[in-house]
C-alpha positions, -999 to +999 in steps of 0.1 A: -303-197+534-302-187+493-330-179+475-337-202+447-344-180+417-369-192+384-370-172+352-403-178+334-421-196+362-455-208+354-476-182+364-509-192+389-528-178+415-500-187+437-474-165+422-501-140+417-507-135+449-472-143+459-461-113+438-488-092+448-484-091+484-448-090+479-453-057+463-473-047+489-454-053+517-422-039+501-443-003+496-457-001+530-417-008+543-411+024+518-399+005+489-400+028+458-419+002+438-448+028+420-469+033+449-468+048+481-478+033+514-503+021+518-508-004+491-537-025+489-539-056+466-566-041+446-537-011+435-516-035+426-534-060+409-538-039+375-502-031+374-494-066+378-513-074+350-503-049+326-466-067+334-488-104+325-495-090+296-466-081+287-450-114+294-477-134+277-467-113+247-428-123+248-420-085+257-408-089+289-391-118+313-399-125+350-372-136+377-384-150+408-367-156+440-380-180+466-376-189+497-366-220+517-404-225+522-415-223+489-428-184+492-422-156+469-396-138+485-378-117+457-393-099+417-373-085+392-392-081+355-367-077+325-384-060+293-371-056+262-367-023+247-393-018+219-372+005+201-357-006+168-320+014+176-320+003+214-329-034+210-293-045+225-306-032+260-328-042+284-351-023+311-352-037+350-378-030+368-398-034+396-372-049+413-383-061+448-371-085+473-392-089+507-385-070+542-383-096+563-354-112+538-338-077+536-299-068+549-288-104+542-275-105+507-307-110+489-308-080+470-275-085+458-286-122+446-316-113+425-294-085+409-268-110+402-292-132+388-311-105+365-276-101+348-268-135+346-309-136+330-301-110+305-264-120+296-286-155+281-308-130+259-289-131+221-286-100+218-284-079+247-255-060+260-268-036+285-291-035+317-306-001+319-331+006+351-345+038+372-347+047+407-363+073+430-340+098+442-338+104+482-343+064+486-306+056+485-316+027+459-287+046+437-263+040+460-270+000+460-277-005+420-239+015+420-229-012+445-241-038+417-218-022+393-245+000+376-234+032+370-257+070+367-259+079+335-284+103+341-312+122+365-346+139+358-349+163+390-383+168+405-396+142+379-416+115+407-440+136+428-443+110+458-467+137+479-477+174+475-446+193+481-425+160+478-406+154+445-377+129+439-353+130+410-360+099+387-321+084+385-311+065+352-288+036+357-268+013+333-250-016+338-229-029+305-230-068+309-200-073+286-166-064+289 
């Protein structure tokens, strides 16, 4: 079973809450999504929104996988770089695809299809993301044929006495 992905879905309660459990369920299984376990809807909610706004204001682009039962089983939000001299360049973030879909490809899928998203942007030649050190999400964004381009060590403090190097990935989407 594929997920079926939607870029721009109509966004309702449904995918609100869709998205928002989603994102808590992928921090409490230690996913390095901007919280730390564990994550209550009521965290989340005002992030999530700050990304609605955001899209309601043509800034950014959300990709949504789903399952065979119709459920929100995979995120990725695309935003456009603000910056006048970086506008051929996107940011990925919050990239998240469900536990109980993880280690069959699915990950792999939604990064395929963020790519394939951006590549239809006029304009845009480059993916750029981050990821928190120690998680080994490096190692599978390089699988996906981003490459480091740069690190920031000690910049995420997860806990006292607990800080990950913030990892800078880019993934050229022509040529």
């Amino acid at each position: 079973m594929a997920l079926t992905f939607e870029l721009d879905p109509a966004f309702d309660r449904s995918l609100r809450d869709g998205i928002t459990e989603l994102w808590a369920d992928v921090t409490d299984a230690g996913g390095a999504v901007g919280f730390v376990p564990p994550a209550s809807a009521e965290e989340i909610r005002p992030e999530l929104l700050k990304h609605l706004v955001s899209i309601v204001e043509g800034r950014t682009r959300l990709l949504v996988g789903y399952d065979g039962n119709g459920a929100v089983a995979a995120t990725a939000f695309l935003a456009h770089n603000a910056h006048r001299l970086m506008n051929h360049w996107m940011w990925l973030y919050t990239v998240m695809v469900h536990p109980r879909h993880q280690g069959r490809g699915f990950g792999r899928e939604l990064m395929a299809a963020a790519a394939d998203a951006a590549r239809g942007i006029d304009g845009i030649e480059a993916i750029r993301l981050t990821c928190r050190g120690g998680t080994g999400a490096d190692r599978f964004y390089a699988s996906c044929g981003y490459k480091e381009v740069g690190r920031v060590p000690g910049a995420i403090r997860v806990a006292d006495g607990d800080d990950r190097d913030d990892i800078i990935m880019l993934l050229p989407l022509h040529g």
